[in-house]
C-alpha positions as CSV (number, residue, x, y, z in Angstrom):
1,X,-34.4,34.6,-19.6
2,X,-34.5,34.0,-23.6
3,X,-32.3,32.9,-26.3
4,X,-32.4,32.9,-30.0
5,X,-32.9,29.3,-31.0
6,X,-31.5,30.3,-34.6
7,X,-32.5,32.6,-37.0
8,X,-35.3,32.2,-39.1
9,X,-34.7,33.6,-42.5
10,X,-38.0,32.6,-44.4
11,X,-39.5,36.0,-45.9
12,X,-43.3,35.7,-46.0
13,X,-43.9,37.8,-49.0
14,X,-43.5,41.9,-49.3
15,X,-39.7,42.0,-48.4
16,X,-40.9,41.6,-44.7
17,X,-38.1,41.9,-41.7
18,X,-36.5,38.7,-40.7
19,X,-37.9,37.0,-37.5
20,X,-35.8,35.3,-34.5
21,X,-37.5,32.3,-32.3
22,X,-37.0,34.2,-29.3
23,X,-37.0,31.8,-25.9
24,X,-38.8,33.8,-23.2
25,X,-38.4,31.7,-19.2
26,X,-39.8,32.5,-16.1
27,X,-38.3,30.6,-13.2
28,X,-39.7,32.0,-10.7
29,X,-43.0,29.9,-10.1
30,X,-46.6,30.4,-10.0
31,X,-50.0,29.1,-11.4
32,X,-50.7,31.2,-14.5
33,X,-47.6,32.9,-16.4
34,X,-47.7,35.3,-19.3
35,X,-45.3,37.5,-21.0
36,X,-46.3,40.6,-22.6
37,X,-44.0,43.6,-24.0
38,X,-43.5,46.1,-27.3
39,X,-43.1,43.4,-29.7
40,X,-47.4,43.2,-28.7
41,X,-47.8,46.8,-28.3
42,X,-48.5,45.8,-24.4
43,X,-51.6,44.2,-25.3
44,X,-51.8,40.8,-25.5
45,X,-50.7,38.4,-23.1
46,X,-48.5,35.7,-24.5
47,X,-49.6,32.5,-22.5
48,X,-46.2,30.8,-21.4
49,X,-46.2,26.5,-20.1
50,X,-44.7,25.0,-17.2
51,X,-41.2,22.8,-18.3
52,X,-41.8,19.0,-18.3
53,X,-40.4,17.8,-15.2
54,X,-39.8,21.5,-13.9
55,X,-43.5,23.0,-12.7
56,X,-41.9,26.3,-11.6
57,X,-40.1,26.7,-14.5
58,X,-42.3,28.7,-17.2
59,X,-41.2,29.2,-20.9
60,X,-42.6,29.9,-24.4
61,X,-41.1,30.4,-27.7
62,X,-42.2,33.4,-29.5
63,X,-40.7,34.9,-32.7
64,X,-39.2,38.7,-33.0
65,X,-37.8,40.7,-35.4
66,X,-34.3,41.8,-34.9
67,X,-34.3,44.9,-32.8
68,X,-34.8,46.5,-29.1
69,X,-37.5,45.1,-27.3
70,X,-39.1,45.5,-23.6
71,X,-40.8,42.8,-21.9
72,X,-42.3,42.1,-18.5
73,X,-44.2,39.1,-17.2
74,X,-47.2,38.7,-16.1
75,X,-47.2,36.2,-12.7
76,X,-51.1,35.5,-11.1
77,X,-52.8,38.5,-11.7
78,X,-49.4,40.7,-11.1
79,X,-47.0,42.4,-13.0
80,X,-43.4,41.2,-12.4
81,X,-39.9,41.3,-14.0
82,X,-36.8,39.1,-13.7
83,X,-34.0,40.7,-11.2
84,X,-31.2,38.4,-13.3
85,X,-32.0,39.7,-16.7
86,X,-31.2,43.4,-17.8
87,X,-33.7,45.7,-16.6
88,X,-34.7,49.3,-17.2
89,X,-37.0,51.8,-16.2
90,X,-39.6,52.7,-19.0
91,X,-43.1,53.9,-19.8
92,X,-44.6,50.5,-17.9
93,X,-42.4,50.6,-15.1
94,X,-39.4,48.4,-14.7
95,X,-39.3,46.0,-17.6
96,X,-36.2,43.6,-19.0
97,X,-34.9,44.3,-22.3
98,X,-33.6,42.0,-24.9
99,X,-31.6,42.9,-27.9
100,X,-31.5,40.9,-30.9
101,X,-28.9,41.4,-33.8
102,X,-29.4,41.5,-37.1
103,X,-27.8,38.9,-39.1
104,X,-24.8,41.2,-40.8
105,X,-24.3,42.0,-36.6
106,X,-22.1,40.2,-34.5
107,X,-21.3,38.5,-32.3
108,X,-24.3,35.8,-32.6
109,X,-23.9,34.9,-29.1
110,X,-24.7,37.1,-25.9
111,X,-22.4,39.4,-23.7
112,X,-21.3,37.5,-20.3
113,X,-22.8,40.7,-18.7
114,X,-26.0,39.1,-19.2
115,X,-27.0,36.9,-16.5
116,X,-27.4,33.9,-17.0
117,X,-30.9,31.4,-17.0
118,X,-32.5,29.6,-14.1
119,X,-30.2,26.4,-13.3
120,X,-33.0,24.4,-13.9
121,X,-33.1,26.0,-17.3
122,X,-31.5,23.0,-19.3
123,X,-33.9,22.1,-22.3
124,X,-32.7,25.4,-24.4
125,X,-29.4,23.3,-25.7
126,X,-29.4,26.1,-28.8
127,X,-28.8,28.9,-25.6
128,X,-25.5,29.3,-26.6
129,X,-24.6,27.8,-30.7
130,X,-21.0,26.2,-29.9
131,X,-20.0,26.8,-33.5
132,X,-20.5,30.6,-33.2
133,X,-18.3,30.8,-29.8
134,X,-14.9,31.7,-31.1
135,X,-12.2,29.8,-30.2
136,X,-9.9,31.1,-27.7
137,X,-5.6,31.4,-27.5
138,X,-3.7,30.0,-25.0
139,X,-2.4,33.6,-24.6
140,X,-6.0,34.6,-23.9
141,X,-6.4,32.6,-21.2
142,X,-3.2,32.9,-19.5
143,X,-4.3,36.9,-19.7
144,X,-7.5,35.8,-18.0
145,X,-5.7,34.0,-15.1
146,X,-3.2,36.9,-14.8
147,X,-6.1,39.3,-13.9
148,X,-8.2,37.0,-11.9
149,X,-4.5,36.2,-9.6
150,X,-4.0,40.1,-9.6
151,X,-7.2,40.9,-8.4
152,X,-7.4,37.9,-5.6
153,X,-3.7,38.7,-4.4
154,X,-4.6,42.4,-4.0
155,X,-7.9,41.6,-1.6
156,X,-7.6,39.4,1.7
157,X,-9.8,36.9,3.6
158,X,-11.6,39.9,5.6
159,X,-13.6,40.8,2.7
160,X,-15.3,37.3,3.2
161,X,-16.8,38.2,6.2
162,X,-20.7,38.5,6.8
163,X,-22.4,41.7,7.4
164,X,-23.6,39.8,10.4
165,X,-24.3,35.5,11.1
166,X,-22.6,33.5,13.7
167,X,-20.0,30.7,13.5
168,X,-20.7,28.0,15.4
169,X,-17.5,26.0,16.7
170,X,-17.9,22.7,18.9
171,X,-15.8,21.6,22.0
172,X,-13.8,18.6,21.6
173,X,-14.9,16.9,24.5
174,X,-18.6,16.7,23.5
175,X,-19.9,13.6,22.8
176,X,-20.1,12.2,19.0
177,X,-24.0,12.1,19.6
178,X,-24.6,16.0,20.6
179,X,-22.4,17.2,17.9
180,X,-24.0,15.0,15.2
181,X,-27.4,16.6,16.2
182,X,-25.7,20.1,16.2
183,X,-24.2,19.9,12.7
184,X,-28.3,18.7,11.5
185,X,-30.0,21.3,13.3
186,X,-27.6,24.2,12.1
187,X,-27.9,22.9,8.6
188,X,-24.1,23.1,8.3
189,X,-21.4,19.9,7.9
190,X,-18.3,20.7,9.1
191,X,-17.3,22.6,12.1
192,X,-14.1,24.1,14.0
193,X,-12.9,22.0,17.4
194,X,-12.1,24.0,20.4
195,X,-9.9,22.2,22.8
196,X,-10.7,24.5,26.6
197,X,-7.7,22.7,27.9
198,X,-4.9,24.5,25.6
199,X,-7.3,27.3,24.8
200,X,-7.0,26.8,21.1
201,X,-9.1,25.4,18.0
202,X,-7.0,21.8,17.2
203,X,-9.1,20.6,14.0
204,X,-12.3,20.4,12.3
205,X,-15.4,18.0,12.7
206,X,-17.3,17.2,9.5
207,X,-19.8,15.0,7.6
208,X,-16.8,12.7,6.6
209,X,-16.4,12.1,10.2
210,X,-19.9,10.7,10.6
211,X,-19.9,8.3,7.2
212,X,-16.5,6.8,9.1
213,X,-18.2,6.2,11.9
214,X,-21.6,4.9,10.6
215,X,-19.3,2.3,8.2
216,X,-16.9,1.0,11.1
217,X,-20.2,0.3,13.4
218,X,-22.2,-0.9,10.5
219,X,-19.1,-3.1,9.2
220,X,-19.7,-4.6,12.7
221,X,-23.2,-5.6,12.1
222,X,-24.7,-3.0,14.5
223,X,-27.0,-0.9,14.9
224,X,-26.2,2.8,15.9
225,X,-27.4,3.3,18.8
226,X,-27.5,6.6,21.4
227,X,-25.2,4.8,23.9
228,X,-22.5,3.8,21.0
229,X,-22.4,7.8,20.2
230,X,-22.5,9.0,23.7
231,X,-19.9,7.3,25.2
232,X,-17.5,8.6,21.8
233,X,-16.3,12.2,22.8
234,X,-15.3,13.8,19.2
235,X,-11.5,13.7,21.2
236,X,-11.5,10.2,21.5
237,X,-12.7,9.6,18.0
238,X,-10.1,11.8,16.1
239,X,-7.2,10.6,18.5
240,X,-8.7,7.1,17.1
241,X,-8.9,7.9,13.5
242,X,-6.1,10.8,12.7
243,X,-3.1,9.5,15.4
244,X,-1.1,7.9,12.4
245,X,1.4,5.6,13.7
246,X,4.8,6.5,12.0
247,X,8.0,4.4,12.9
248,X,10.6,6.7,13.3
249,X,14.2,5.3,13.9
250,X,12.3,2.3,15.2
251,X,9.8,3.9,17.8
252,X,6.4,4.3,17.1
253,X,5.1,7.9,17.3
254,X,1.7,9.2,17.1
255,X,1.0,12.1,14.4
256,X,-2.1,14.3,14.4
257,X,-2.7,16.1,11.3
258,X,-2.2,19.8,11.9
259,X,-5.3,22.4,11.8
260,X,-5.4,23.8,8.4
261,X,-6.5,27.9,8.9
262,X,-6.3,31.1,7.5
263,X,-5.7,35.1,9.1
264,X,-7.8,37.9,7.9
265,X,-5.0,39.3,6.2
266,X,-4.0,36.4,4.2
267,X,-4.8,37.3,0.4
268,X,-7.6,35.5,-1.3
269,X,-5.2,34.1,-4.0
270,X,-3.3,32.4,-0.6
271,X,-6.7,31.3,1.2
272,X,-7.6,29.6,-2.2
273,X,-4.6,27.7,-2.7
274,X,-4.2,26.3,0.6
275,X,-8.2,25.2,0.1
276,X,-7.2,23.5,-3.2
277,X,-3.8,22.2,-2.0
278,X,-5.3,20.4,1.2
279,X,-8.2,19.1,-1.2
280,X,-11.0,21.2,1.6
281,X,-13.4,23.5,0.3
282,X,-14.2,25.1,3.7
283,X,-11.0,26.6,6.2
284,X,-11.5,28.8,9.5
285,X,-10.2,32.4,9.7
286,X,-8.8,33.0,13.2
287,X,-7.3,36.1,14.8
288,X,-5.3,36.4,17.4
289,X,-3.6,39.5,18.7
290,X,-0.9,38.4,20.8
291,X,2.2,37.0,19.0
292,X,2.2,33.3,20.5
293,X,-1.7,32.6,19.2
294,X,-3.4,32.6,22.3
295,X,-7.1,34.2,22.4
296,X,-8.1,32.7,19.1
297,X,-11.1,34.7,17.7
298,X,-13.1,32.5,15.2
299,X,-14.1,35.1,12.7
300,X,-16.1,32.7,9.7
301,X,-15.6,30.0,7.4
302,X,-13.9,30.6,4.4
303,X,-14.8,29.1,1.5
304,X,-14.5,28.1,-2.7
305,X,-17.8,29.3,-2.7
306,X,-17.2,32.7,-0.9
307,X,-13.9,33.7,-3.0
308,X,-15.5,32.9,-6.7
309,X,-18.6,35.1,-5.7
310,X,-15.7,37.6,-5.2
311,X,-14.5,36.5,-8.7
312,X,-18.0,37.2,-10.3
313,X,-18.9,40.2,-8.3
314,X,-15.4,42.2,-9.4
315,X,-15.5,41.2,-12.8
316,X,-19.7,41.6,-13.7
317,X,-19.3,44.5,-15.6
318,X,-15.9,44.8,-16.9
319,X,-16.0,40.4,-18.4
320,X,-14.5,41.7,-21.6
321,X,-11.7,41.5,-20.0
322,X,-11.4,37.8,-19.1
323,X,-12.3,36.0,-22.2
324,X,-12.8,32.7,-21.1
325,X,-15.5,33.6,-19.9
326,X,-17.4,33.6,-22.8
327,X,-15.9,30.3,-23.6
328,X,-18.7,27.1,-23.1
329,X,-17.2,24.8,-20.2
330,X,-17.0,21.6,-23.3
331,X,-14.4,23.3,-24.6
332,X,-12.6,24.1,-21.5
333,X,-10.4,21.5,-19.3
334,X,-13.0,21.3,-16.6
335,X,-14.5,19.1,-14.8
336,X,-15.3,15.1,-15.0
337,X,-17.1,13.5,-17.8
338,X,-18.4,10.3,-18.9
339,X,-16.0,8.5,-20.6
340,X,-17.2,8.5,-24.8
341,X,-17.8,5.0,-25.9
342,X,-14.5,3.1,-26.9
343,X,-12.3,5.6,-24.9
344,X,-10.0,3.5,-22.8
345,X,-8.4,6.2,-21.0
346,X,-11.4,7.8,-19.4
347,X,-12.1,8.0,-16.1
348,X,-15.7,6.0,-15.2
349,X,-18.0,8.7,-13.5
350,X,-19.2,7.4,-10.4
351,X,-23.0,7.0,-10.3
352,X,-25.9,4.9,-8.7
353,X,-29.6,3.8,-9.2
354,X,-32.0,5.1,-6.5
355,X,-32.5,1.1,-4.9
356,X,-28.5,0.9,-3.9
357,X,-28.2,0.7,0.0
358,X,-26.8,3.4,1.5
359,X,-23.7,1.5,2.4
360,X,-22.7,1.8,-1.2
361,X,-23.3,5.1,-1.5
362,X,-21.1,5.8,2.0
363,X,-18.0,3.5,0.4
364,X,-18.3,5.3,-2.7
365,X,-18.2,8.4,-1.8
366,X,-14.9,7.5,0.5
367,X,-13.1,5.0,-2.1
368,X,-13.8,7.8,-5.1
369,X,-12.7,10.4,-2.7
370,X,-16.0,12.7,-4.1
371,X,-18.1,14.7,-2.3
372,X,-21.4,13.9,-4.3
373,X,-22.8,10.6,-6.3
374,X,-25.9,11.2,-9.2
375,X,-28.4,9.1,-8.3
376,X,-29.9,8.1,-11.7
377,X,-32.5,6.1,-13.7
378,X,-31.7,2.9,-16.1
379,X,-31.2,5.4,-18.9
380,X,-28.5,7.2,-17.0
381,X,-30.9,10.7,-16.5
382,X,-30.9,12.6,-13.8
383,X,-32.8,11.9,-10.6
384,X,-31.1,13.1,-7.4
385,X,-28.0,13.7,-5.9
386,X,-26.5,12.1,-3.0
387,X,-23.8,14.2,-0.9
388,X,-21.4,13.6,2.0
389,X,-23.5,16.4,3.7
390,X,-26.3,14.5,3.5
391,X,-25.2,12.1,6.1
392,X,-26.7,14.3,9.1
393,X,-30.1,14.0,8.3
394,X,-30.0,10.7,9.9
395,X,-29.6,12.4,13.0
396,X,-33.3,13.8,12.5
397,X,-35.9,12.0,15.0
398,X,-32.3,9.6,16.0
399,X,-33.2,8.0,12.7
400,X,-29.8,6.2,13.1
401,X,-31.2,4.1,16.2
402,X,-33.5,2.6,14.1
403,X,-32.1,1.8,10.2
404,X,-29.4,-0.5,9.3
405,X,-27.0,0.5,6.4
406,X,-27.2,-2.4,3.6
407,X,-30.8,-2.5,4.2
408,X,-31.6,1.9,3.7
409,X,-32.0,2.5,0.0
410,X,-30.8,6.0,-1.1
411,X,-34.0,7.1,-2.0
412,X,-35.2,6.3,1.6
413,X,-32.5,7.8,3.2
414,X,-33.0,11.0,1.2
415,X,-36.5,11.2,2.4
416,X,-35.4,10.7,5.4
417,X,-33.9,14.0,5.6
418,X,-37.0,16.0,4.0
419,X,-39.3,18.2,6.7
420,X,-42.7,17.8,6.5
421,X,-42.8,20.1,3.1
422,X,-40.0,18.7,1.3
423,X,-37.5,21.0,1.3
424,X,-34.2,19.5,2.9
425,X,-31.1,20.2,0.6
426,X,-33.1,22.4,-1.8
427,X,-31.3,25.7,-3.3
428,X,-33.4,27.6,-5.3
429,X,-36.2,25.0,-5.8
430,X,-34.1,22.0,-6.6
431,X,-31.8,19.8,-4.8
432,X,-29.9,19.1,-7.9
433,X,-28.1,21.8,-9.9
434,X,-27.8,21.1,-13.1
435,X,-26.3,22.9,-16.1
436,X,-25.6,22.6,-20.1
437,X,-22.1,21.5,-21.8
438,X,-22.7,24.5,-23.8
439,X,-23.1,27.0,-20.7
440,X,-20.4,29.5,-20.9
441,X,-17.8,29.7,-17.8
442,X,-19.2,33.2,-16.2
443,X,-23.0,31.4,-15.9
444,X,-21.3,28.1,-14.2
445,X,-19.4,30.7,-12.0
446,X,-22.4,32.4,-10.9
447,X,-24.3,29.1,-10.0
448,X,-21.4,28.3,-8.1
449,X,-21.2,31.1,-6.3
450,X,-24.5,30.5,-4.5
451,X,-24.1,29.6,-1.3
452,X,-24.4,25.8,-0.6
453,X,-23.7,25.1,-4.2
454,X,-20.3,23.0,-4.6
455,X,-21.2,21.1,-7.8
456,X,-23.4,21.0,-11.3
457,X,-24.2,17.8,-12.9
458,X,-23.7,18.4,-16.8
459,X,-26.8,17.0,-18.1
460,X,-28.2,16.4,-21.9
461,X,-30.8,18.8,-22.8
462,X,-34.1,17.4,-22.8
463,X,-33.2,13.8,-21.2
464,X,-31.4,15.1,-18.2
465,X,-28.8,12.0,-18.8
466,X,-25.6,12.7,-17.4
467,X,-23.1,13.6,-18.9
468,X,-20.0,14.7,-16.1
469,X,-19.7,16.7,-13.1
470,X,-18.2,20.0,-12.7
471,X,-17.3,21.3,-9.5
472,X,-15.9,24.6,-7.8
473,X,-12.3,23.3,-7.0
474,X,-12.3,22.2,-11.2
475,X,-13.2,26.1,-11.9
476,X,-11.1,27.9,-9.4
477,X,-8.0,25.2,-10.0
478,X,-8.6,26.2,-13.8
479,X,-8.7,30.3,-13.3
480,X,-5.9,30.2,-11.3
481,X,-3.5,27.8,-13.6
């Protein structure tokens, strides 16, 4: 976790060896953080300060000379060092290394095969200097693409699969009520729909499902209440919502929207596409042995997620061979972005203040057809995110017997959804993920790639103001053209 925050060339006197402000982060928590390495002869212990606005986020700024260094941290009275940084065993143990060029050396930016910082790492805006990242050919990145298609054509949608978990599927006939409880106790918001009748799965049920519902009911004035749900088998409420009445040669004939899956043998280039084409970031993999379907076997849930942790896994040690990935995701055709002042063709980024009702968050998120909302201050920064997923924490404690949509803030129904130490929604310390416009591709990638991760807010260093959204569908319908 450092960065050179640009070279220092002042000489104090004697001819003495250039020094680089060296960024040193610990993101990993605790009460007392130091850092300590060669550049103090593993002596003193460099005291390092918890971010403003990120108290597990430790950092300091200290100055090297150009060079080889080791380093390890010092975390509450034990030694530790950082898994995600490059590491080596030396004369202390394992340490991280950092190597800092001198000035006639380039590149002046660092190798992709560096992991990247913490993603709450986002007051270092000098990380990565845009005007030393070269620029990049349209023949480079159609060379990227061509490797990253190769690559995902040649491996299939087994390789997705868990060493071990369990996939939980839901019977059609249940009522809406159980299955909105099931989806909040699993911590998971969608699921396949067995039908017991014809023996196969017919659909999906997800957190879109239950913001439809809780807007019809509530744009009937009512309350939702246990009998509403329980009389509402999730049958009855898709036959009601996805039987599309289509007049063909003048009769009118239902239409249910086919169940969009994948086999274990489709490629991972295939399973990808039909995600992106059907506008889904999650699809079932189901096997059947006998030639007519019957005696589905629900194997997992593919998803973006799963297949760009492929992406970054294949290609960690050999990124020299995908430039883009060096390439910061400004200077990329990614993602959604404020609109600049005075540009009339830009696209308004939808966002909300913490005191809009819930209801406006709901029709927002279906009228934008987005799958997450900021939830910022009066000067546009960063507070929270609000996310279709989100919607089944009001089946905590029935919480939906007892609020009223117009009359929940967003910050109340966010709470709402928090257990008793604080944690609902939170990956790797923070609800929100946020990253730099000056991140390069391979670190949004990997913060992608964590599981339950399916968007970063682009935020200004230092003020946390918004500044667009990227998400994994922009990334994986940009690497594969």
């Amino acid at each position: 976790m450092f960065g050179a925050s640009g070279q220092n060339n002042s000489s104090r006197g004697g001819g003495e060896a250039t020094v680089v402000p060296t960024r040193f982060v610990w993101p990993h928590g605790g009460r007392r953080v130091f850092v300590c390495g060669s550049f103090t002869r593993w002596t003193d212990h460099i005291p390092m300060s918890p971010m403003e606005g990120c108290p597990t986020v430790f950092q300091v700024l200290y100055n090297l000379t150009p060079g080889y260094h080791q380093y390890k941290f010092f975390v509450d009275g034990e030694w530790r060092h950082d898994e995600h940084q490059p590491f080596v065993n030396g004369n202390y143990g394992v340490v991280n290394t950092i190597f800092l060029p001198r000035e006639s050396d380039v590149p002046a930016f660092f190798s992709p095969e560096i992991p990247g910082r913490s993603n709450m790492d986002v007051d270092n805006d000098a990380f990565v200097p845009l005007e030393a990242v070269p620029s990049i050919s349209l023949d480079d990145i159609d060379v990227s693409r061509h490797r990253i298609s190769t690559f995902l054509s040649m491996h299939t949608a087994y390789e997705l699969l868990p060493e071990s978990g369990k996939v939980i599927a839901l019977d059609v006939n249940l009522p809406v009520r159980q299955s909105f409880h099931i989806l909040h106790e699993q911590g998971i918001s969608i699921a396949p729909l067995w039908d017991s009748r014809s023996g196969r799965f017919v659909g999906v049920l997800s957190a879109l499902d239950f913001i439809m519902i809780l807007r019809e009911l509530g744009s009937r004035g009512f309350y939702l209440t246990e009998e509403e749900l329980e009389t509402h088998s999730i049958l009855a409420w898709k036959e009601e919502k996805m039987n599309i009445a289509n007049q063909i040669d003048g009769i009118l004939r239902p239409y249910q929207r086919r169940l969009i899956h994948a086999g274990p043998y489709d490629s991972l280039r295939d399973v990808a596409i039909k995600l992106l084409q059907n506008k889904i970031s999650t699809v079932p993999i189901i096997h059947s042995t006998s030639q007519d379907g019957s005696f589905p076997q629900l194997l997992h849930m593919a998803s973006l997620s799963g297949i760009l942790k492929c992406i970054c896994r294949n290609f960690k040690h050999s990124s020299g061979s995908l430039p883009i990935l060096q390439q910061p995701i400004c200077s990329l055709p990614l993602g959604t972005w404020v609109p600049k002042i005075g540009d009339s063709n830009g696209k308004p980024l939808a966002m909300l203040r913490p005191n809009a009702s819930l209801n406006a968050a709901l029709s927002l998120l279906v009228q934008a057809g987005v799958s997450s909302i900021p939830i910022v201050d009066d000067n546009d920064s960063l507070q929270d995110i609000y996310c279709r997923s989100d919607i089944t924490a009001l089946a905590k404690d029935r919480a939906y017997t007892r609020v009223h949509l117009d009359e929940l803030s967003i910050r109340q129904a966010l709470q709402l959804g928090q257990d008793p130490n604080g944690s609902y929604g939170i990956i790797n310390g923070q609800r929100c993920q946020m990253c730099l416009r000056s991140d390069p591709l391979h670190k949004v990638m990997e913060r992608l790639a964590v599981p339950g991760v399916r968007r970063l807010v682009i935020v200004e260093a230092g003020s946390k103001r918004v500044e667009g959204i990227i998400t994994l569908s922009d990334v994986l319908k940009f690497l594969l053209g």
